[in-house]
C-alpha positions as CSV (number, residue, x, y, z in Angstrom):
1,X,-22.5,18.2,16.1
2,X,-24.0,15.1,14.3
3,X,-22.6,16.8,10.5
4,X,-19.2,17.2,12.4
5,X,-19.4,13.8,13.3
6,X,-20.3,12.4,9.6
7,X,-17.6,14.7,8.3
8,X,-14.9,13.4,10.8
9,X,-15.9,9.8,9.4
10,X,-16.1,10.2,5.7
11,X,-13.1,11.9,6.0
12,X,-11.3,8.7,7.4
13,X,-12.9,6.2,5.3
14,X,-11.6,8.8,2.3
15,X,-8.4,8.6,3.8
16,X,-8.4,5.0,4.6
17,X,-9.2,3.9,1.0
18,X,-8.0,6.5,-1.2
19,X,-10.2,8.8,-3.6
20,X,-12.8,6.7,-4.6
21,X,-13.2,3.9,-2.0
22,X,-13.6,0.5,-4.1
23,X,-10.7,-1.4,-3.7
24,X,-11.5,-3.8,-0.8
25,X,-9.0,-6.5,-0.9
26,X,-5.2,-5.8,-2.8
27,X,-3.1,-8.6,-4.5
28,X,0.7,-8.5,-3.8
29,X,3.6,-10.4,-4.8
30,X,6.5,-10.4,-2.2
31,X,10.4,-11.2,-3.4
32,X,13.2,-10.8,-2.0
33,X,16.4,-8.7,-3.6
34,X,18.7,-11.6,-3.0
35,X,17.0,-14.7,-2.9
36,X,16.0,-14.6,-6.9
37,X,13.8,-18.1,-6.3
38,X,11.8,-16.5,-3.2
39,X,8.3,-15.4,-4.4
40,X,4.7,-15.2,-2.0
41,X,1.6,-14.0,-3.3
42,X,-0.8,-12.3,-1.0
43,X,-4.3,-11.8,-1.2
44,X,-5.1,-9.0,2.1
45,X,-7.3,-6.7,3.3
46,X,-6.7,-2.9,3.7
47,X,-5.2,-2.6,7.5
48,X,-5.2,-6.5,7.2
49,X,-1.8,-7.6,8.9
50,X,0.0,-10.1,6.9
51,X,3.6,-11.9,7.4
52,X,6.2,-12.2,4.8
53,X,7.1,-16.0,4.7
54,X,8.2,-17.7,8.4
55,X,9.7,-14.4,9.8
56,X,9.2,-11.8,12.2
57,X,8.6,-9.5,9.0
58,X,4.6,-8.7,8.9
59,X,3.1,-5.8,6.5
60,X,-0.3,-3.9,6.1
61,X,-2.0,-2.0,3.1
62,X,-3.1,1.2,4.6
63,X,-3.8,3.4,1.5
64,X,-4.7,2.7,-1.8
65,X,-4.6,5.9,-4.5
66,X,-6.1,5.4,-8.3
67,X,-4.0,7.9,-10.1
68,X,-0.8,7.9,-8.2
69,X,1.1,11.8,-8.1
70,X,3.4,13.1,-5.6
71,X,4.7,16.5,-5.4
72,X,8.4,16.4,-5.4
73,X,9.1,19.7,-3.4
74,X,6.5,18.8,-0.6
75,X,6.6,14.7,-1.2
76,X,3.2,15.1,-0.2
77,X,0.5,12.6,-2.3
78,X,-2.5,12.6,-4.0
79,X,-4.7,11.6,-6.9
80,X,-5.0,13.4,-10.4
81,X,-8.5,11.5,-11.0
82,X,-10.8,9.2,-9.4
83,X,-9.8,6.8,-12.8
84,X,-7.3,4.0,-12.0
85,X,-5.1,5.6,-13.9
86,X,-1.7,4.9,-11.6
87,X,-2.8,2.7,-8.8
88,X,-0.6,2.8,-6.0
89,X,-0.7,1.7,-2.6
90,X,1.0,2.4,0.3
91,X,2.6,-0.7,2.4
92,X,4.0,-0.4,5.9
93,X,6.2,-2.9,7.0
94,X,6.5,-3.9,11.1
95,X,9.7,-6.0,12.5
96,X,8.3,-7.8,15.6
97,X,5.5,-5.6,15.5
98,X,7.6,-2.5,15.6
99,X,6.9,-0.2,12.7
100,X,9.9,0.0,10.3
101,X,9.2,2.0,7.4
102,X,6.6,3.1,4.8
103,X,6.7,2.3,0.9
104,X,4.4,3.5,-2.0
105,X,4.2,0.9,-4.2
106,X,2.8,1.5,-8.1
107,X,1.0,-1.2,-10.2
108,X,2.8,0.2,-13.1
109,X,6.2,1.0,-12.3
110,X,9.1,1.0,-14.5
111,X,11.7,0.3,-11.8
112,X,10.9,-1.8,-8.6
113,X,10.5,0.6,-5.8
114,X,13.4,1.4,-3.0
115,X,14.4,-1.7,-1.4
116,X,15.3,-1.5,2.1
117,X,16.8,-4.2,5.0
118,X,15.9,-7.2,5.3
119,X,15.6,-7.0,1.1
120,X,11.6,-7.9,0.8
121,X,10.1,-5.7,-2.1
122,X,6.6,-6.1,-3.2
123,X,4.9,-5.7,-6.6
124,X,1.4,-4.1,-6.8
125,X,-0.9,-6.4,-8.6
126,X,-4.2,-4.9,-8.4
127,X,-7.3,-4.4,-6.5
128,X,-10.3,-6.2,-6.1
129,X,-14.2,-5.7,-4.4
């Protein structure tokens, strides 16, 4: 029972924080797709809620993966290596507290990712301890 137990909890602190489990804290820059002069930077936690400028908008950081690949039958994700190799995290985004949607977000991307209503999009700066 007590190794199903500490297999049930390393399994969500895997999870939680991706492959390796260093990045603590995750440095984002928010903009906005219309508003060219609208730019926040945020310094959060993982699962640490944070709110985009004075709206109703909040967001969390609830997965971080070193070396970003996702299988494009299955969209399902995962890491090639334990090596930061294509950090990525995963943002959710809550209206009101009502969950909205889901976005993967790369630290190296060569287009910003999907940009949905209300037009926020976030840039993936890097991790810290």
């Amino acid at each position: 029972m007590r190794n199903r137990i500490a297999g049930i909890l390393f399994l969500l602190l895997f999870i939680g924080m991706g492959c390796k489990g260093e990045a603590r804290t995750v440095k984002l820059i928010v903009r906005h797709i219309e508003n060219k002069d609208f730019i926040e930077e945020h310094l959060v936690r993982f699962r640490e809620e944070f709110f985009l400028s004075d709206t109703d908008y909040s967001s969390r950081v609830i997965r971080y993966i070193p070396d970003f690949v996702m299988d494009e039958k299955t969209k399902r994700v995962s890491s090639r290596t334990r090596q930061p190799n294509n950090p990525a995290v995963l943002i959710r985004v809550y209206y009101k507290g009502k969950f909205l949607y889901d976005s993967w977000v790369l630290q190296k991307p060569t287009t910003i990712h999907y940009v949905r209503k209300p037009g926020f999009y976030f840039e993936f700066k890097g991790t810290g301890e």
